[in-house]
Kinemage of the C-alpha trace (Angstrom):
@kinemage 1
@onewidth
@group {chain A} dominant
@subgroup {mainchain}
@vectorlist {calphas} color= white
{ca unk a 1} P 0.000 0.000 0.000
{ca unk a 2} L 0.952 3.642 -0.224
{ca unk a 3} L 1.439 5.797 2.851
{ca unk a 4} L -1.660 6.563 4.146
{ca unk a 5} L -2.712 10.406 3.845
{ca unk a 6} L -3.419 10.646 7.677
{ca unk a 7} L 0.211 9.428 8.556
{ca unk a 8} L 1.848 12.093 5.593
{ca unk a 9} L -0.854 14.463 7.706
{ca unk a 10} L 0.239 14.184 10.999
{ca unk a 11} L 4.001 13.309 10.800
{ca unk a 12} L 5.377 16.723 11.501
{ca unk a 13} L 3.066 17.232 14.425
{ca unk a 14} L 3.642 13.593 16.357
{ca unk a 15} L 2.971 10.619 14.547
{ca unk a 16} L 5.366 8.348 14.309
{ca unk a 17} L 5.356 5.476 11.914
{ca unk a 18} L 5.302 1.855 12.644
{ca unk a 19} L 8.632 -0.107 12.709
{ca unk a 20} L 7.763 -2.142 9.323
{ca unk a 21} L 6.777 -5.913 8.880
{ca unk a 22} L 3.765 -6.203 11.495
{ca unk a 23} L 3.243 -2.855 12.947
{ca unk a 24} L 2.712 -0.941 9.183
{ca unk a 25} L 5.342 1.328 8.338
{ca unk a 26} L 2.722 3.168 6.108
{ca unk a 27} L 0.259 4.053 9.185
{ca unk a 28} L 0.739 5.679 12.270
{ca unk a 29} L 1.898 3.323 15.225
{ca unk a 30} L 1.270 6.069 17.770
{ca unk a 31} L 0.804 10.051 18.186
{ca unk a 32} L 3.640 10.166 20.905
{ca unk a 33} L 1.760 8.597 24.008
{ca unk a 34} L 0.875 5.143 23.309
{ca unk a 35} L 0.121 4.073 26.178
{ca unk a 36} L -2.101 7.012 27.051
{ca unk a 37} L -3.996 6.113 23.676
{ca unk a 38} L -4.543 2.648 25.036
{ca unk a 39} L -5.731 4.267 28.083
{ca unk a 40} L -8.607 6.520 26.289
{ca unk a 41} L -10.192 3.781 24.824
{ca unk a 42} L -10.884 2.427 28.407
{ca unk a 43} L -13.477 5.285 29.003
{ca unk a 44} L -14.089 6.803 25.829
{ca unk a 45} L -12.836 6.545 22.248
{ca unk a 46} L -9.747 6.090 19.824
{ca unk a 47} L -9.812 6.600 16.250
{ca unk a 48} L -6.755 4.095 14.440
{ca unk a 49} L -5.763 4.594 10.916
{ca unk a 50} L -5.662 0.834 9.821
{ca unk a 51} L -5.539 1.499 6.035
{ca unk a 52} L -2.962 -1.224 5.530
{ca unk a 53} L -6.151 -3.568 5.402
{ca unk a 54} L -6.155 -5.185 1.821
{ca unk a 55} L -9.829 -4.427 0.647
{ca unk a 56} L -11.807 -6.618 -1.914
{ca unk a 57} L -15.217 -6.312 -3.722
{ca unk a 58} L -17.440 -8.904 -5.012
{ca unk a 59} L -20.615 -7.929 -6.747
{ca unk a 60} L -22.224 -10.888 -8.429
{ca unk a 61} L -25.991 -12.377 -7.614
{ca unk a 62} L -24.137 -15.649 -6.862
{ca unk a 63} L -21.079 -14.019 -4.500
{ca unk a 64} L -22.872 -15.432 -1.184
{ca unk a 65} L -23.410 -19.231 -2.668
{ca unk a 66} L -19.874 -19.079 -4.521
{ca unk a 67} L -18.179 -17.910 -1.464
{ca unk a 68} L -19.826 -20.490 0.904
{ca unk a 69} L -18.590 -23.087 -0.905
{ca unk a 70} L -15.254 -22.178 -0.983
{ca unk a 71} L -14.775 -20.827 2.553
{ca unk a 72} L -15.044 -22.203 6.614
{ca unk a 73} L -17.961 -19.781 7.550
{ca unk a 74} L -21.791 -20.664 7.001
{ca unk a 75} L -22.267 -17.157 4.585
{ca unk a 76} L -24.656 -18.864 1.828
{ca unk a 77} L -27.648 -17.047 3.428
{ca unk a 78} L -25.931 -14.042 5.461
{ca unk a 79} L -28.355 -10.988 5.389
{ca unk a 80} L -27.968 -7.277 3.867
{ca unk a 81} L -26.024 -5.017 6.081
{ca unk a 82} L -23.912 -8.302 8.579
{ca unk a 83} L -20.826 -9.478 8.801
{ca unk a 84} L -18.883 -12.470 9.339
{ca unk a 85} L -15.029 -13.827 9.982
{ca unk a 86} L -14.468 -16.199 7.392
{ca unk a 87} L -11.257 -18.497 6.612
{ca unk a 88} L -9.851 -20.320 3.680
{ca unk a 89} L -7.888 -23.549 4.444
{ca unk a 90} L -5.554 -25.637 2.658
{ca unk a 91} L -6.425 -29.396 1.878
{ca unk a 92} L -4.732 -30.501 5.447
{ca unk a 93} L -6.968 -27.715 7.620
{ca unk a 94} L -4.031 -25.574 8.072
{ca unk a 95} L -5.311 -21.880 7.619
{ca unk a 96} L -3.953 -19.840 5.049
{ca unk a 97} L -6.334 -16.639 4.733
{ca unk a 98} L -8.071 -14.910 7.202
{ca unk a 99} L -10.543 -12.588 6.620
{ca unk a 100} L -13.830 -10.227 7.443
{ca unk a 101} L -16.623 -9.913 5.382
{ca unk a 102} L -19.241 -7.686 4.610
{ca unk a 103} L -22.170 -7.834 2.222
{ca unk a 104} L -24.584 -4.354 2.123
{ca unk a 105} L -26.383 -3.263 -1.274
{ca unk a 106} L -25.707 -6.217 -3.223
{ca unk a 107} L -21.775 -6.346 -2.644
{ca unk a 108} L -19.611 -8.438 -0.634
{ca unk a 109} L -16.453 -6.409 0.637
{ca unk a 110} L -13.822 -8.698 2.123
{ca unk a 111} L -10.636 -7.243 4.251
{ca unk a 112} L -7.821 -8.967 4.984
{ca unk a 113} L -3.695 -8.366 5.835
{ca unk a 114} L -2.346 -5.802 3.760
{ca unk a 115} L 0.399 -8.634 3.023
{ca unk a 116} L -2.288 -11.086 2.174
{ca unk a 117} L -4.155 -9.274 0.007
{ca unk a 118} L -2.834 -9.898 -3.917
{ca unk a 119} L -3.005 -13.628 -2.778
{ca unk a 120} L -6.225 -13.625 -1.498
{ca unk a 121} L -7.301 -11.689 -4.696
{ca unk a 122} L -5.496 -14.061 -6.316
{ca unk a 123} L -7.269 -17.284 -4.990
{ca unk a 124} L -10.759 -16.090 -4.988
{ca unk a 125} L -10.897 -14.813 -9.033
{ca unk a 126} L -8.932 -18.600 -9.496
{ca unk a 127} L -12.607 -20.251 -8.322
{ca unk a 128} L -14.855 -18.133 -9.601
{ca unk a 129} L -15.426 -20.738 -12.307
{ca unk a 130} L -18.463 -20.436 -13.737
{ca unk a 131} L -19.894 -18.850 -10.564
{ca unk a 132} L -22.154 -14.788 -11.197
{ca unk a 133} L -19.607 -13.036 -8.898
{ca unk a 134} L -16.431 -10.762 -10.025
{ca unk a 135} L -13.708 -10.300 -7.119
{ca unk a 136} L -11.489 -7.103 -7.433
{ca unk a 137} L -9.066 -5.649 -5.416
{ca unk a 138} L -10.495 -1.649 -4.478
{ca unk a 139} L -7.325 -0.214 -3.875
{ca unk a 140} L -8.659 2.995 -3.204
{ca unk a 141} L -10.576 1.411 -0.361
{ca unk a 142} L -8.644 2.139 3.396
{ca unk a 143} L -10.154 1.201 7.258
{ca unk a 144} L -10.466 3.133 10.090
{ca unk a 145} L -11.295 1.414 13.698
{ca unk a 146} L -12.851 2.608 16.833
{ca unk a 147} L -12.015 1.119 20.140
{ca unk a 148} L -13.942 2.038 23.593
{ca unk a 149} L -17.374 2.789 24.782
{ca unk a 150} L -17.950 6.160 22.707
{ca unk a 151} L -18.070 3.812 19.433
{ca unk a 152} L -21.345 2.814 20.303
{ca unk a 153} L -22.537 5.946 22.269
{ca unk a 154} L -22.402 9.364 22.420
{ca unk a 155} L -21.714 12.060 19.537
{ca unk a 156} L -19.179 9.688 17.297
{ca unk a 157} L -22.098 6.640 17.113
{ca unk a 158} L -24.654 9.598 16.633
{ca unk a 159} L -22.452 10.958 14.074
{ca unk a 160} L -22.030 7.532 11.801
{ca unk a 161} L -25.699 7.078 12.788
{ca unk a 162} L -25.566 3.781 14.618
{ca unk a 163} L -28.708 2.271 16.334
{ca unk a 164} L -28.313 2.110 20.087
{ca unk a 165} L -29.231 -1.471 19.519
{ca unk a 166} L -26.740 -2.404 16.674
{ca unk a 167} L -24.933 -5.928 17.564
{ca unk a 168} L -21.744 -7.594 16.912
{ca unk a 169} L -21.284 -7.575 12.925
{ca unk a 170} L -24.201 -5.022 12.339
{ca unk a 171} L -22.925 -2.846 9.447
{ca unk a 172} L -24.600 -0.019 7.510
{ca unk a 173} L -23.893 3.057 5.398
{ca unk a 174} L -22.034 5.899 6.461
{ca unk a 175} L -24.696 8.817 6.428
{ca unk a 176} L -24.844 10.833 3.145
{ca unk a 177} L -22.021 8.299 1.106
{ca unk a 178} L -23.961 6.690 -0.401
{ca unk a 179} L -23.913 7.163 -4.402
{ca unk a 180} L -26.145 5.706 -6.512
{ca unk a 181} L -23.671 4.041 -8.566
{ca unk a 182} L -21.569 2.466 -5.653
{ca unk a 183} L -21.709 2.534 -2.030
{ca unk a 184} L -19.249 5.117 -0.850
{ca unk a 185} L -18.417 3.713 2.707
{ca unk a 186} L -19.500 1.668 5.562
{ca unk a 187} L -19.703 0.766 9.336
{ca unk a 188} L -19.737 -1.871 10.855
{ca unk a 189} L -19.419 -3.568 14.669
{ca unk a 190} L -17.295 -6.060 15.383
{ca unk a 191} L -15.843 -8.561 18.201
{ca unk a 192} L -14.726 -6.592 21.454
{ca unk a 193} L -11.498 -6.162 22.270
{ca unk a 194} L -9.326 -5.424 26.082
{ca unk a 195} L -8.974 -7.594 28.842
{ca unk a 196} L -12.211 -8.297 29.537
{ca unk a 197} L -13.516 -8.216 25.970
{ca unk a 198} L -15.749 -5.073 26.869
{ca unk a 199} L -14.439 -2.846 24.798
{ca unk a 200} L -16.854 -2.304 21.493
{ca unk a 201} L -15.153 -1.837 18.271
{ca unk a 202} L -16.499 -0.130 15.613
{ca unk a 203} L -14.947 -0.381 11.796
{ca unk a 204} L -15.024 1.987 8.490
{ca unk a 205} L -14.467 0.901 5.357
{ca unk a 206} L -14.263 3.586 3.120
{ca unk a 207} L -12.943 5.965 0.321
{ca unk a 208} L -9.316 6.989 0.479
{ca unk a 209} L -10.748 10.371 -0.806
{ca unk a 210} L -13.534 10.730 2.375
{ca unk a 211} L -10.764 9.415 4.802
{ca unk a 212} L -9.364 12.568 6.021
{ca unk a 213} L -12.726 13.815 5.972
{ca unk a 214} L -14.089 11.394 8.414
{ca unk a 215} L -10.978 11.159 10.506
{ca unk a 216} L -11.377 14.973 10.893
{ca unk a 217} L -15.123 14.625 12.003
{ca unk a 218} L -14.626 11.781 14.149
{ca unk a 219} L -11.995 14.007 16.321
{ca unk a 220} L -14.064 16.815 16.230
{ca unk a 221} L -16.836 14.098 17.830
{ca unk a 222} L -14.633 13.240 20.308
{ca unk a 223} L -12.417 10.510 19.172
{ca unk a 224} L -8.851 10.610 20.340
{ca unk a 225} L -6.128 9.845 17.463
{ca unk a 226} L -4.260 6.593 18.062
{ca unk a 227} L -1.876 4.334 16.481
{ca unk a 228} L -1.443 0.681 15.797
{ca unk a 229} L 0.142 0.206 19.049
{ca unk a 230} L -2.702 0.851 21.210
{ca unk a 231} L -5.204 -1.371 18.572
{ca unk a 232} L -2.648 -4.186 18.934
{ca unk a 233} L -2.152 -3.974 22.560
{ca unk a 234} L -5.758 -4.250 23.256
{ca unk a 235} L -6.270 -7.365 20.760
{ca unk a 236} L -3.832 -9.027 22.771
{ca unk a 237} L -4.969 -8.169 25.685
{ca unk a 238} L -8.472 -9.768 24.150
{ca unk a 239} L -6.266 -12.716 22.924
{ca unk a 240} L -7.763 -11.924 19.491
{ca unk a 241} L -5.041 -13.418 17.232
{ca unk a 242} L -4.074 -12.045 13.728
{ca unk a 243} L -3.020 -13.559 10.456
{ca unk a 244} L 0.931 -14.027 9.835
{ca unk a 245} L 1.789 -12.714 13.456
{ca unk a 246} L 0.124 -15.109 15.667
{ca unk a 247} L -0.275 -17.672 13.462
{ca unk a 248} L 2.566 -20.206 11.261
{ca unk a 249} L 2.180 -22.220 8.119
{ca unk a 250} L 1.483 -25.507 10.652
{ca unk a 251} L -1.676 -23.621 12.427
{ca unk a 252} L -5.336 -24.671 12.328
{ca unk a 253} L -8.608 -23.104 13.203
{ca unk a 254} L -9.049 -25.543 17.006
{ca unk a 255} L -5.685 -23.917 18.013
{ca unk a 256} L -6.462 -19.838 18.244
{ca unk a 257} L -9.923 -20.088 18.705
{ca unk a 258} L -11.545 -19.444 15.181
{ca unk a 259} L -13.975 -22.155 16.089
{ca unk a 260} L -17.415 -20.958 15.314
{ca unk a 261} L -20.431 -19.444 13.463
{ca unk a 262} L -20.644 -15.585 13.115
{ca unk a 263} L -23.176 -15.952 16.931
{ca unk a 264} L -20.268 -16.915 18.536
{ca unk a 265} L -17.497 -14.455 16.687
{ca unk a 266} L -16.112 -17.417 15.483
{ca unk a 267} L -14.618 -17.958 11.471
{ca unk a 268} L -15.549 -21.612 11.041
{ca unk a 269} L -19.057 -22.731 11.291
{ca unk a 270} L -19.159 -26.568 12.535
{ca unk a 271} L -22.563 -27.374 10.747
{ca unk a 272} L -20.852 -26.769 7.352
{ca unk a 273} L -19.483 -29.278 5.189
{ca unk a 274} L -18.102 -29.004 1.777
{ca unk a 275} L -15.178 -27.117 1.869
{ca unk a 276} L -11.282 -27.754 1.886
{ca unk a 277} L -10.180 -28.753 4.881
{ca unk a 278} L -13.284 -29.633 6.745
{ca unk a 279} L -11.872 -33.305 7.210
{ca unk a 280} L -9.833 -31.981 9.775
{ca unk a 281} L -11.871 -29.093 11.298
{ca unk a 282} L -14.475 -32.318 12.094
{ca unk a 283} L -11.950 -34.770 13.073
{ca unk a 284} L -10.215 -32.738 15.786
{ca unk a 285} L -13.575 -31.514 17.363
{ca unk a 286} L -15.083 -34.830 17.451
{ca unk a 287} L -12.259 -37.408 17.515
{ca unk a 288} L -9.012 -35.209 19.638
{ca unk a 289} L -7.611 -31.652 20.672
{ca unk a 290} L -5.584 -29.111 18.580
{ca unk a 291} L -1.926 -30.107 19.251
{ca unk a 292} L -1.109 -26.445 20.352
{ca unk a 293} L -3.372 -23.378 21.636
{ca unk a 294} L -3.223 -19.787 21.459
{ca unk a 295} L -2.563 -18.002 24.851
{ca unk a 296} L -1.138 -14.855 26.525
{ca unk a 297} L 2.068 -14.393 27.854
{ca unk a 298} L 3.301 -11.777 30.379
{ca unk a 299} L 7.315 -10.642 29.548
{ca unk a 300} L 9.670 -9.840 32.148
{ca unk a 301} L 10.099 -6.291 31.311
{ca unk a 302} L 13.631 -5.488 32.998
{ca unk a 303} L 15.149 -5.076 29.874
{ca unk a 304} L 14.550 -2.586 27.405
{ca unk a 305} L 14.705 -5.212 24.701
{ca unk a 306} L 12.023 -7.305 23.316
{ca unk a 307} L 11.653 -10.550 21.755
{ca unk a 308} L 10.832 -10.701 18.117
{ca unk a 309} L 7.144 -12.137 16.431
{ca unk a 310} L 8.596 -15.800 15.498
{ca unk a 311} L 11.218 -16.320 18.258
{ca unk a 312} L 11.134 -19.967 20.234
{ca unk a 313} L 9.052 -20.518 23.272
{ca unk a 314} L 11.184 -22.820 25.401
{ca unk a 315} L 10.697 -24.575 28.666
{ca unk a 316} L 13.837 -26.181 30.059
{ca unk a 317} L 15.616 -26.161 27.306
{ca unk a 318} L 12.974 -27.476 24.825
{ca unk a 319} L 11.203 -25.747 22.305
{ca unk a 320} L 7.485 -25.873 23.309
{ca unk a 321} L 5.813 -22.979 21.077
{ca unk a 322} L 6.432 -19.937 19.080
{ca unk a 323} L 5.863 -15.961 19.811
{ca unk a 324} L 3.281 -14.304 18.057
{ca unk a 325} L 2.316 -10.751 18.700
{ca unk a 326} L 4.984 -8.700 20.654
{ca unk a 327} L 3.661 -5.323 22.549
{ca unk a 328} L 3.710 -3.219 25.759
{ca unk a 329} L 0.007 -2.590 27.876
{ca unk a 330} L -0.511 0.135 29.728
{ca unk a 331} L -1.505 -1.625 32.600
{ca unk a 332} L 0.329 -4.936 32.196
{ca unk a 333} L 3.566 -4.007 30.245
{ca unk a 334} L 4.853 -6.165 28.063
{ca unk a 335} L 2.913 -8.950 26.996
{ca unk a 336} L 2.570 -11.538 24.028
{ca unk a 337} L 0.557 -14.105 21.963
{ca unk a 338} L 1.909 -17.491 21.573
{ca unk a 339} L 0.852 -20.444 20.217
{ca unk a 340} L 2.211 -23.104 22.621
{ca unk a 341} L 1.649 -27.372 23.104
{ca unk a 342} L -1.217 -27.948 24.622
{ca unk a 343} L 0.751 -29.923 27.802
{ca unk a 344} L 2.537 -26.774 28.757
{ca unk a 345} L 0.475 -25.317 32.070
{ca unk a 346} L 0.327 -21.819 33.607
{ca unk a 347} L 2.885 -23.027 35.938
{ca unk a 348} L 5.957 -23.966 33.736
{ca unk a 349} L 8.751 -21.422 33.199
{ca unk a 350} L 9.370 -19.822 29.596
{ca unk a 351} L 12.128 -18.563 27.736
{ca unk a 352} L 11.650 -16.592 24.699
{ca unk a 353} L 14.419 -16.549 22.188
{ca unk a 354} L 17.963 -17.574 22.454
{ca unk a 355} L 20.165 -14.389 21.811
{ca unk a 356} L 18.991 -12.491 24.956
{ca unk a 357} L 16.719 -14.632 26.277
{ca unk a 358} L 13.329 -13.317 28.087
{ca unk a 359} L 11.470 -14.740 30.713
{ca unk a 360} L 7.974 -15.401 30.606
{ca unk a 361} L 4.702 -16.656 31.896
{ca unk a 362} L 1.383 -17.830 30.800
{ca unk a 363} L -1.788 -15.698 32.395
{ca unk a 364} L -3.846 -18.465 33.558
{ca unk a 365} L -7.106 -17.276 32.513
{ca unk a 366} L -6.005 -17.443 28.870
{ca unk a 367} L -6.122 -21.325 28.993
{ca unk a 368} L -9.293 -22.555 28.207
{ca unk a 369} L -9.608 -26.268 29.037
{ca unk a 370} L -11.763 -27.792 26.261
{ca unk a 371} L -13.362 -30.589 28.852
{ca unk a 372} L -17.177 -31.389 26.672
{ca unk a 373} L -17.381 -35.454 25.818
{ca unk a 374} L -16.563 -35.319 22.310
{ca unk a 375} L -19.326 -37.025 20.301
{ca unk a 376} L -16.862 -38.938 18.295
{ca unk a 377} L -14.569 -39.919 21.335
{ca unk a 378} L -18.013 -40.921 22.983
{ca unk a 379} L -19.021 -43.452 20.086
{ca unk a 380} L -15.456 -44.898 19.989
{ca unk a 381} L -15.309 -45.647 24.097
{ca unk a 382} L -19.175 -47.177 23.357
{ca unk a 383} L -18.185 -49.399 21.128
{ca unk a 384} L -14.623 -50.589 23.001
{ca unk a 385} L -16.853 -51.028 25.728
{ca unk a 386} L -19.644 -53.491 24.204
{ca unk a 387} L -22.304 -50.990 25.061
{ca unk a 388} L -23.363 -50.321 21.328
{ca unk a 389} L -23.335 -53.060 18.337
{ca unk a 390} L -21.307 -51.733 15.417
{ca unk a 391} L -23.664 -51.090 12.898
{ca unk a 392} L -26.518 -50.101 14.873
């Protein structure tokens, strides 16, 4: 992507640029208080520039059919103006895309990872086939994201017109963008973010030519400019994983919590079938558990240094998980994503990396023991037992 106009904007006057790879060097990572940003959205509201998003459209009578077929998510019926978290796997369940979609006025828009976006693009015009839908990449399209209470309430959710009752993935038009050739922007509500998941989040998807205009009016509102520091600190904190950073080539759905229809802010809808890599999305929910889970890790934050997005988790010596998302809280300092084995407790002592190693620790209330009688697992021990007649 190019730079984005609000970071060229605001450069001389305190925005600083992220560091490259996952925190966008073309957006601002903060506005010279990042942890003060995090701490707005605790009571009221931040604005973040997130225009490194990769943005798709797909008109077509035939998008919603077409793309159920070829995705995880249960989308063949979704309604005008929702959303949904959607996933494309490989023929072994292993995720490769990740993405959000949209569908208001007769168009699908799909975001993903600005890194992930010519492939995606790439993939989906590969199976259109035959199918009535045309996927293009809007490169004029960028995102903005509230975070906090005031998305929902006060003068910013009065200004972008949001019911008071508006849900999770509840989208609609920005007021007065809407042209009668093509929609001209969007919002929509998604998952909550923070460390108790109570923080609404509110996204635009809009015009690169409206986006100063709207950041401007969302200030004036009441929003208070923040960078990708503060959004990323609160998704960890939520232990809301992302694409690329908190995930490897070896990861599937079971082990970061994708597991779900759009009701329960999941990406992979369990009553589905059809799709690549739904063998093992059924076998590991009904027959075993994911080999490694997502969880949250608290640093020791002596040093000034910090381990790097990929580094080894260890535990005595043995490599037992890898690092995902790398950031500093403002209440709990630095903290971290990892996908680690499943056998690894809250109690064992970590290591992260190997030049300057860091210590680390797993927050307890990140585990989530998975202890429902599999209905698989339950069949199998019947029929070991004698208690059911194979075949019956």
């Amino acid at each position: 992507m190019s730079r984005s106009p609000i970071l060229t904007r605001h450069s001389e006057g305190g925005a600083v640029a992220g560091p490259g790879e996952f925190h966008s060097s073309e957006t601002p990572w903060h506005f010279g208080d990042p942890l003060g940003e995090q701490r707005a959205a605790a009571t009221g509201v931040i604005v973040v520039d997130r225009s490194d998003r990769a943005v798709i459209e797909i008109p077509g009578e035939e998008r919603l059919s077409w793309l159920h077929t070829i995705s995880s998510q249960h989308i063949a019926a979704l309604p005008d103006r929702r959303s949904a978290e959607n996933l494309s796997l490989d023929a072994n369940g292993r995720v490769e895309e990740h993405f959000v979609m949209t569908d208001i006025d007769g168009i699908t828009w799909v975001d993903t990872e600005g890194a992930r976006g010519e492939a995606l693009a790439g993939f989906l015009a590969k199976m259109v086939f035959w199918a009535k839908a045309q996927p293009a990449p809007r490169t004029d399209m960028r995102v903005l994201t509230l975070v906090g209470p005031g998305a929902v309430t006060g003068p910013v959710a009065e200004l972008l017109e949001i019911p008071a009752d508006a849900d999770v993935y509840q989208a609609g038009n920005l007021p007065e963008t809407h042209h009668e050739d093509e929609p001209l922007g969007f919002w929509r509500r998604m998952p909550p973010l923070g460390e108790n998941r109570d923080l609404p989040v509110v996204d635009l998807v809009l015009p690169e030519y409206v986006l100063l205009r709207w950041w401007d009016a969302l200030v004036e509102a009441g929003a208070r400019m923040a960078g990708s520091w503060a959004y990323d600190a609160l998704r960890v904190a939520a232990r809301r994983p992302r694409l690329g950073a908190d995930t490897d080539e070896r990861t599937i759905p079971h082990e970061v919590d994708w597991i779900g229809g759009p009701a329960d802010q999941g990406a992979v809808h369990l009553d589905k079938g059809c799709y690549r890599g739904q063998e093992t999305v059924a076998r590991v929910h009904n027959l075993g558990k994911s080999p490694r889970r997502l969880v949250l890790l608290h640093l020791d934050g002596s040093s000034d240094q910090r381990p790097t997005t990929g580094d080894p988790v260890t535990a005595a010596g043995r490599t037992v998980g890898r690092l995902g998302t790398v950031i500093d809280h403002y209440e709990w300092g630095p903290i971290a994503l990892a996908l680690v084995k499943r056998n690894v407790g809250a109690d064992v002592e970590l290591t992260i990396g190997t030049e300057e190693p860091v210590s680390a620790r797993i927050d307890p209330d990140s585990i989530r023991e998975d202890d429902r009688v599999q209905a698989g697992r339950a069949a199998v021990e019947r029929l070991r037992s004698g208690s059911v007649t194979p075949g019956s």
